[in-house]
Backbone as a chain_set.jsonl record, in Angstrom:
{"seq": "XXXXXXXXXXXXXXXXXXXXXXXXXXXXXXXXXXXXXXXXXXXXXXXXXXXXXXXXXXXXXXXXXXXXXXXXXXXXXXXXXXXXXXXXXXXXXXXXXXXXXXXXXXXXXXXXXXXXXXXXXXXXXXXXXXXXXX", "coords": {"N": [[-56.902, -33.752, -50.004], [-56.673, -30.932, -50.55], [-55.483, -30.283, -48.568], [-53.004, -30.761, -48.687], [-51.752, -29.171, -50.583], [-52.017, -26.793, -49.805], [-50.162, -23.872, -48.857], [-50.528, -23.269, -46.099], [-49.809, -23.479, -42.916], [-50.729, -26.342, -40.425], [-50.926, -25.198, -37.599], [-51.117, -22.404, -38.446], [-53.881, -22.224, -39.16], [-55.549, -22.886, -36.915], [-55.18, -20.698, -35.222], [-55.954, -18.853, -37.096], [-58.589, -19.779, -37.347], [-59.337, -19.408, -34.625], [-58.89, -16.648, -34.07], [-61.436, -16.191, -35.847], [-63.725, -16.773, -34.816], [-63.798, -15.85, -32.433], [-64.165, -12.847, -33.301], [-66.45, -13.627, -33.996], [-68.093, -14.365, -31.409], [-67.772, -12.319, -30.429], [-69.347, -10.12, -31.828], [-71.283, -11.758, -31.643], [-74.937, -10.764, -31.314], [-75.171, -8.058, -32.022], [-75.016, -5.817, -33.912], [-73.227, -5.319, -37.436], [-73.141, -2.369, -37.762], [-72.427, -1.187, -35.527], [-70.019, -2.608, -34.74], [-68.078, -1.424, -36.324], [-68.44, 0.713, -35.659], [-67.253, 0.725, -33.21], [-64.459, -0.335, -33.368], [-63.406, 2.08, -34.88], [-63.594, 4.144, -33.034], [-62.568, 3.816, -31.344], [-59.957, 5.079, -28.825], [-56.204, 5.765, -29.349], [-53.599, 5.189, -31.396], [-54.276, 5.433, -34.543], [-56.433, 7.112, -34.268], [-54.437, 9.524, -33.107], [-52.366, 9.62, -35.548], [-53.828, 10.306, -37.329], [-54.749, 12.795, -36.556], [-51.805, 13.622, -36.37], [-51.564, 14.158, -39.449], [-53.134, 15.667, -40.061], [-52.435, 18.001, -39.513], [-50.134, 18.141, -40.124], [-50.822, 18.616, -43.263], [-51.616, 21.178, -42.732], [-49.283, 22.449, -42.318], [-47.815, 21.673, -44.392], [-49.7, 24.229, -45.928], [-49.339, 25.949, -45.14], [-46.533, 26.8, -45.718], [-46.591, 27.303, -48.829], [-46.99, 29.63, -49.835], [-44.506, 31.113, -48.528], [-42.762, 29.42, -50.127], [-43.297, 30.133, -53.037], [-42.922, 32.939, -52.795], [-39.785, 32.487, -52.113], [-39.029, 31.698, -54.971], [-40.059, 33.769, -56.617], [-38.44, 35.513, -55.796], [-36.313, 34.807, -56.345], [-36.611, 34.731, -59.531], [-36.692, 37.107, -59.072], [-34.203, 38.045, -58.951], [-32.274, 36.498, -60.825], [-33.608, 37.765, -63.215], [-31.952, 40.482, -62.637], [-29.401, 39.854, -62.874], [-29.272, 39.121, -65.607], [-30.225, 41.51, -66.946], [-27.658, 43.069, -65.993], [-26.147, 41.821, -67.854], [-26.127, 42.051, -70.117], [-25.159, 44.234, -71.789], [-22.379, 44.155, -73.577], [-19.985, 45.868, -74.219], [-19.235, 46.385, -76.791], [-20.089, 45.825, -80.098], [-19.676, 43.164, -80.999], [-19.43, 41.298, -79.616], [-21.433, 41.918, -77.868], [-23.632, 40.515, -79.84], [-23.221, 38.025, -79.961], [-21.441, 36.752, -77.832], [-23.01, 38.014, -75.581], [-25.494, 37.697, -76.361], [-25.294, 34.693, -76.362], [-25.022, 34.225, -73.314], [-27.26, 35.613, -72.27], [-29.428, 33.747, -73.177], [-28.979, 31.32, -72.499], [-29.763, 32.02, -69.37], [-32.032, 33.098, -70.025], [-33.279, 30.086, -70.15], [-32.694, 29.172, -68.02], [-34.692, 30.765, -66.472], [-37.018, 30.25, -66.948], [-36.701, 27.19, -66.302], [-37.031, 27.752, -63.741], [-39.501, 28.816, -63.469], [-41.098, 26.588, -64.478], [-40.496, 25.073, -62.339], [-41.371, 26.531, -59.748], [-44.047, 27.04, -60.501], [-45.14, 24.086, -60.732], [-44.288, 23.143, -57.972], [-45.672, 24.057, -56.316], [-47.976, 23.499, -57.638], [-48.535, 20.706, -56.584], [-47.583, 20.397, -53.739], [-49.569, 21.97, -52.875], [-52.023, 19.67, -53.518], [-51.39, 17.77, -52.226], [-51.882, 19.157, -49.626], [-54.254, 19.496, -49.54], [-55.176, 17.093, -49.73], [-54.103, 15.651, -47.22], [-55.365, 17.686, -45.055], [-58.186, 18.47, -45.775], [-59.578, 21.146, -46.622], [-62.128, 23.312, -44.929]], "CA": [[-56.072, -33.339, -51.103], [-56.339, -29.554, -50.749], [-54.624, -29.51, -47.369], [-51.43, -31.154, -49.044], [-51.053, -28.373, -51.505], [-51.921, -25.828, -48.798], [-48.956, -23.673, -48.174], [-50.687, -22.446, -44.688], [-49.13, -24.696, -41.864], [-51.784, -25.979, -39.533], [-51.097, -24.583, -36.401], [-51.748, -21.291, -38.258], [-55.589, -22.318, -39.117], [-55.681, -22.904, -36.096], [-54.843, -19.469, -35.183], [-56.972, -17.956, -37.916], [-59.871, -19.849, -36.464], [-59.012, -18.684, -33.458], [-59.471, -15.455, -34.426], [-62.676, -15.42, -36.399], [-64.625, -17.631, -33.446], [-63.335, -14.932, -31.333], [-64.903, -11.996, -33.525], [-67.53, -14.183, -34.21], [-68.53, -14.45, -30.446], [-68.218, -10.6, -29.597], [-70.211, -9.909, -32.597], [-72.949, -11.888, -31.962], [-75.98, -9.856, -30.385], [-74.452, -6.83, -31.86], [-75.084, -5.048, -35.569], [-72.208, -4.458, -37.977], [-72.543, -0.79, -37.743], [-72.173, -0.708, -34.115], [-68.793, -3.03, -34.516], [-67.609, -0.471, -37.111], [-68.531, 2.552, -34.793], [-66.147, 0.791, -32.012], [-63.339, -0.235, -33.905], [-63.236, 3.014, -35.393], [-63.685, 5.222, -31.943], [-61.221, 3.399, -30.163], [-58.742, 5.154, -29.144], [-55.049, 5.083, -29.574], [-52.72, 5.225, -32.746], [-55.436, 5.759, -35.701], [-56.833, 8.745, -33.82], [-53.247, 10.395, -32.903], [-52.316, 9.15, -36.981], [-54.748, 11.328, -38.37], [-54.691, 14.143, -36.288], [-50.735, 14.205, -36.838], [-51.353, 14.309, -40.618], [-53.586, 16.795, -40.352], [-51.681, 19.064, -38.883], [-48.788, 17.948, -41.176], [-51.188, 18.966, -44.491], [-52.009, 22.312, -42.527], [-48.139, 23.3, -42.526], [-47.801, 22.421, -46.228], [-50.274, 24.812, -46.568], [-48.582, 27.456, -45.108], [-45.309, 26.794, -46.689], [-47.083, 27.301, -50.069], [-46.96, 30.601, -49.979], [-42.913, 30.898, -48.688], [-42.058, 28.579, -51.604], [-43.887, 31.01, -53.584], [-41.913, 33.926, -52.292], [-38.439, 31.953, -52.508], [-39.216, 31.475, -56.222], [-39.887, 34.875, -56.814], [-36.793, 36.361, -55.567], [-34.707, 33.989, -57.526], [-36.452, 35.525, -60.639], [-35.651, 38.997, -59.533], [-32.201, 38.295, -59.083], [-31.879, 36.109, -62.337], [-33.626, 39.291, -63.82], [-31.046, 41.422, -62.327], [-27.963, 39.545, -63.537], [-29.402, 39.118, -67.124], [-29.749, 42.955, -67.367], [-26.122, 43.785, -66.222], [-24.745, 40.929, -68.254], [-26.842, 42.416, -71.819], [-24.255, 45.026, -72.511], [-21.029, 43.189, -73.22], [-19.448, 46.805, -74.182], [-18.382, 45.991, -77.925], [-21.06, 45.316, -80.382], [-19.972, 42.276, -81.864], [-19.316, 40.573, -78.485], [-22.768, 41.759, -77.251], [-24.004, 40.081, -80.684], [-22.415, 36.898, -79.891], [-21.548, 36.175, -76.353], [-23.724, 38.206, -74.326], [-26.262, 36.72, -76.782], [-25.507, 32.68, -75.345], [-25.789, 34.18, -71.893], [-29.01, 36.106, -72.426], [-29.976, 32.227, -73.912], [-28.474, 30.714, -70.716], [-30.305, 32.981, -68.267], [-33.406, 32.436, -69.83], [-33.331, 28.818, -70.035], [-32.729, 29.195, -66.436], [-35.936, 31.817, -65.7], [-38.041, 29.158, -67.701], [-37.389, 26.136, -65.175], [-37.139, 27.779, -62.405], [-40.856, 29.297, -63.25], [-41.828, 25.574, -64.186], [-40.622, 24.216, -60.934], [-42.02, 26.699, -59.004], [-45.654, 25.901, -60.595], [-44.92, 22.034, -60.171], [-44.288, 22.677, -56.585], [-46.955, 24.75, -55.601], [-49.507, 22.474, -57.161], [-47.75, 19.095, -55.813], [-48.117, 21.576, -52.157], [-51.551, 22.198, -52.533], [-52.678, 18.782, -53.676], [-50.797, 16.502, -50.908], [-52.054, 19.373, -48.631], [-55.564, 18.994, -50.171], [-55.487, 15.283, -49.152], [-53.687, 15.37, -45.758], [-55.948, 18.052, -44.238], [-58.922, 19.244, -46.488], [-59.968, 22.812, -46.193], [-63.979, 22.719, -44.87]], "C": [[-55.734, -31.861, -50.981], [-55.57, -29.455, -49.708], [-53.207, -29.868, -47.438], [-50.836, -30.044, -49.647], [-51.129, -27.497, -50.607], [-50.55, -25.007, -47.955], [-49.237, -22.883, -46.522], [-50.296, -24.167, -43.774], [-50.598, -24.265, -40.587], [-52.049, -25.39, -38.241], [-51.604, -22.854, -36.503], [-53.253, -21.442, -38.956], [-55.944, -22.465, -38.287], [-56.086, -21.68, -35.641], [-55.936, -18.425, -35.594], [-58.174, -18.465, -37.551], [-60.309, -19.346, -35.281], [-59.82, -17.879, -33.522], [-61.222, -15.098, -34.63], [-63.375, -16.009, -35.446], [-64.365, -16.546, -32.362], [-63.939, -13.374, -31.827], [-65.947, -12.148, -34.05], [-68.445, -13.962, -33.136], [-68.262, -12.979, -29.921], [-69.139, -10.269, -30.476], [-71.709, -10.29, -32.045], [-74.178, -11.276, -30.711], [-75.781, -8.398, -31.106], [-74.895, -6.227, -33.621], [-73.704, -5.039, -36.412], [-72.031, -3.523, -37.784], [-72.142, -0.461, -36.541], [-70.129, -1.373, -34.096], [-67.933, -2.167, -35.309], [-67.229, 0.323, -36.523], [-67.599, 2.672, -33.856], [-65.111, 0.548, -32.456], [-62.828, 1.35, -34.213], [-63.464, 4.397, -34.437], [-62.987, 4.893, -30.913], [-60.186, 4.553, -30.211], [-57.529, 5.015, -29.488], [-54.713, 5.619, -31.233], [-53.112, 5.424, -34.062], [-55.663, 7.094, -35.702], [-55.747, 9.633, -33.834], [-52.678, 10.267, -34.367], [-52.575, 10.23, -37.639], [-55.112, 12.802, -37.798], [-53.35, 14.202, -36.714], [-50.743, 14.812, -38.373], [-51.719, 15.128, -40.852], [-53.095, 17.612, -40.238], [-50.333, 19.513, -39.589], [-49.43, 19.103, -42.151], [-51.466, 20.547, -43.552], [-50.353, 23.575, -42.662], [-47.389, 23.284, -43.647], [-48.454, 23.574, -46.736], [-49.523, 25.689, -46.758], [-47.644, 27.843, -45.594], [-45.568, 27.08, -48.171], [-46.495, 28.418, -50.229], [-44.666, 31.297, -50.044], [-42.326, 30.344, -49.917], [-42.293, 29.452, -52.8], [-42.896, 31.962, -54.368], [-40.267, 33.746, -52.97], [-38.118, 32.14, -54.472], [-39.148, 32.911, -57.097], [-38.765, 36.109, -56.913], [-36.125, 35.836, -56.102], [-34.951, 34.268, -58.644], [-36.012, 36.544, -60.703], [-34.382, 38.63, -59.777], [-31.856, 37.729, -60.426], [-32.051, 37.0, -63.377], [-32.514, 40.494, -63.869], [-29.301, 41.085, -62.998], [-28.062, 39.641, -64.813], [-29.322, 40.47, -67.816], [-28.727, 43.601, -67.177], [-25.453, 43.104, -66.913], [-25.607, 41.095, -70.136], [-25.93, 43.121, -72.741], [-23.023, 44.453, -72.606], [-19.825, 44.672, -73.749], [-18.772, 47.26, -75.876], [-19.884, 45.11, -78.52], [-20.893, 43.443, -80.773], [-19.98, 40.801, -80.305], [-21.042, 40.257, -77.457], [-23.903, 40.481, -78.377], [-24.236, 38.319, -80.289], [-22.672, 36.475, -78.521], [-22.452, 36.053, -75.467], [-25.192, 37.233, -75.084], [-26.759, 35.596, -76.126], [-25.71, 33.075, -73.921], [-27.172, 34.445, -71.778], [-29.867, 34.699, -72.441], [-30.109, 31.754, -72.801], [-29.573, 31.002, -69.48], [-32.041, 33.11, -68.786], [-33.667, 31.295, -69.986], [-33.494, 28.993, -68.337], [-34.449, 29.467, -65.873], [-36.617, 30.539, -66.085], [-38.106, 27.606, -66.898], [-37.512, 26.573, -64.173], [-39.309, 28.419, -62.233], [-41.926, 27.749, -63.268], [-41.935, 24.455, -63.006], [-41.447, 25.031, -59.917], [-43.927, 26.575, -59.229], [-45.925, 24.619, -60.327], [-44.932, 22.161, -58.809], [-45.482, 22.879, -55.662], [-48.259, 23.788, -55.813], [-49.223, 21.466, -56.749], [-48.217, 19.662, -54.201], [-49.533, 21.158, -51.71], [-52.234, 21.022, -52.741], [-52.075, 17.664, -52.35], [-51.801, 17.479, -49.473], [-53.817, 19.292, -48.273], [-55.904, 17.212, -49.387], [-55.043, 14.833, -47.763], [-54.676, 16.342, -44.977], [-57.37, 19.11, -45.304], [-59.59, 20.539, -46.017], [-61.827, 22.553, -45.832], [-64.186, 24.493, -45.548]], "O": [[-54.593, -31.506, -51.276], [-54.813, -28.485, -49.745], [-52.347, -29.51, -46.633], [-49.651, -29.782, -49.442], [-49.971, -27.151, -50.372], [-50.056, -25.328, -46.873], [-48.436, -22.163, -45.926], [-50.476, -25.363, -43.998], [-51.143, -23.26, -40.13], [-53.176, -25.118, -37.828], [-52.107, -22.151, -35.627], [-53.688, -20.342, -39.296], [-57.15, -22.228, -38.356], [-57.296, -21.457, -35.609], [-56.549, -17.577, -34.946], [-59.028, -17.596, -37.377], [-61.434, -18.938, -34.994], [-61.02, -17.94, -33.255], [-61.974, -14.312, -34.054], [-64.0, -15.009, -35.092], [-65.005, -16.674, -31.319], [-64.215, -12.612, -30.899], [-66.56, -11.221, -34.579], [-69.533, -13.466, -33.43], [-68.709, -12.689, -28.811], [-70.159, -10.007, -29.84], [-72.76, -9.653, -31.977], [-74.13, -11.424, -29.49], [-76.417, -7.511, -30.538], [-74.878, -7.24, -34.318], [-72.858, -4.546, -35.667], [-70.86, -3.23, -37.541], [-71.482, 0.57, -36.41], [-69.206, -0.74, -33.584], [-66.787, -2.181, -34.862], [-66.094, 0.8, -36.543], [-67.071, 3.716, -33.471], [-64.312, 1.338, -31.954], [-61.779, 1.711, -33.68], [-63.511, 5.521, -34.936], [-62.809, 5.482, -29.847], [-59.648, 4.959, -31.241], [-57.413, 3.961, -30.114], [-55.439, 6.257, -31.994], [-52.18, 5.615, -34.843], [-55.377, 7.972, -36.516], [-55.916, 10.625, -34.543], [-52.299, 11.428, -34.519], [-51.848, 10.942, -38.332], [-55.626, 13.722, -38.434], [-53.327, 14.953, -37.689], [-50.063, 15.81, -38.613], [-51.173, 15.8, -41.727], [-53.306, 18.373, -41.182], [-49.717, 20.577, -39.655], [-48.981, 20.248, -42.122], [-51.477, 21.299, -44.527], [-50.26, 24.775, -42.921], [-46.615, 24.154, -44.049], [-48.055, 24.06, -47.794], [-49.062, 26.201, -47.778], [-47.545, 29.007, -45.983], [-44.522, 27.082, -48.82], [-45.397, 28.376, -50.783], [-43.921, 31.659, -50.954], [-41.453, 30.905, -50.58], [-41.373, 29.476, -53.618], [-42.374, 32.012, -55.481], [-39.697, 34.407, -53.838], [-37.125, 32.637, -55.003], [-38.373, 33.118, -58.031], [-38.442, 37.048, -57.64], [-35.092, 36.397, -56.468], [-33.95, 34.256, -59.36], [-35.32, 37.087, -61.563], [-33.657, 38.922, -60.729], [-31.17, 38.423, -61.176], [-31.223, 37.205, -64.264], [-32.263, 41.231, -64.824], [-28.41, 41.832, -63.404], [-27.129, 40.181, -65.407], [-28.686, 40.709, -68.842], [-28.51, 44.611, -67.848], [-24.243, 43.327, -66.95], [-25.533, 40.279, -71.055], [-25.791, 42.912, -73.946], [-22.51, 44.213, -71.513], [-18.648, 44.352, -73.582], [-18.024, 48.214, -76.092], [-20.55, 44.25, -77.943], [-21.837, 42.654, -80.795], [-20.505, 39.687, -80.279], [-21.556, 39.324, -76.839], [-24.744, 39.747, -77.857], [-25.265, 37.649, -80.373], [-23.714, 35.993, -78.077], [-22.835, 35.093, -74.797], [-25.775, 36.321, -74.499], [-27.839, 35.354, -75.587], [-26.487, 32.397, -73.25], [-28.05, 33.715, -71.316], [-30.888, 34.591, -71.761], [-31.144, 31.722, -72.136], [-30.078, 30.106, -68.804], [-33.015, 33.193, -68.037], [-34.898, 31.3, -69.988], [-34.544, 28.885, -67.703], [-35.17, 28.744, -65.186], [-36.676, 29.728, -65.161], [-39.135, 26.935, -66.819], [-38.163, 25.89, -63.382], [-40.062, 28.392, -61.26], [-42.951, 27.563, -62.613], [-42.728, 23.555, -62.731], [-42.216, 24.388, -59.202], [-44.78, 26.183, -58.433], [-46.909, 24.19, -59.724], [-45.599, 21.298, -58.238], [-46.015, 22.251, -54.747], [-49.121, 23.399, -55.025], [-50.286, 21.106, -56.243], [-49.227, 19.218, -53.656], [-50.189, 20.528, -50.879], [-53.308, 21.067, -52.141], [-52.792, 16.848, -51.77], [-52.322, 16.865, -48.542], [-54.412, 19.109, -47.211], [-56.764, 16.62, -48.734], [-55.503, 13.833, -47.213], [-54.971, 15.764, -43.931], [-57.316, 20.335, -45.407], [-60.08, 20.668, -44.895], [-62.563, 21.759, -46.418], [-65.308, 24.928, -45.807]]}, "num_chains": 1, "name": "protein.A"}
């Protein structure tokens, strides 16, 4: 009855027996921890994997700092435009206009300070997990 409802087709139990009779018979004589130790010291594509990543999370690190930087200079300068654009030359205009820019221009400073905190720790935590600092 169960092998009617069975959506595995038998040639692949087959297969999957295959298999486990096949890491059944290297196994035996042998410990788990030792079959662990060789799977896992093989070379090949695992090993080269995890060194690439590492190496990845080591040049987020460094970029931390640049991103940093970048961030910084886009406040000066947003600083720098907001103070030549304060005096509008005419009080009622400065009252008024330069006012909504002043508004404008700090709306601006205000994400650009919350993206550059968002990025830096997003940075440091991916780089945290791709190559941990010892």
């Amino acid at each position: 009855m169960w092998a009617q409802k069975s959506p595995v087709v038998p040639e692949k139990l087959g297969e999957i027996a295959s298999r486990v009779a096949a890491r059944w018979t290297q196994s035996k004589g042998r410990d788990v921890t030792s079959l662990v130790k060789k799977i896992m010291d093989r070379p090949g594509d695992d090993k080269v994997l995890e060194k690439g990543i590492s190496k990845y999370g080591k040049k987020v690190r460094a970029a931390i700092p640049k991103a940093h930087d970048a961030f910084e200079s886009l406040l000066t300068d947003l600083g720098r435009i907001q103070s030549s654009l304060v005096d509008a030359g005419h009080d009622k205009i400065s009252k008024h206009h330069a006012a909504k820019i002043q508004d404008e221009i700090g709306k601006a400073v205000s994400t650009v300070q919350v993206a550059a905190s968002s990025l830096s720790r997003n940075l440091e935590k991916h780089a945290a997990e791709w190559d941990p600092e010892d």
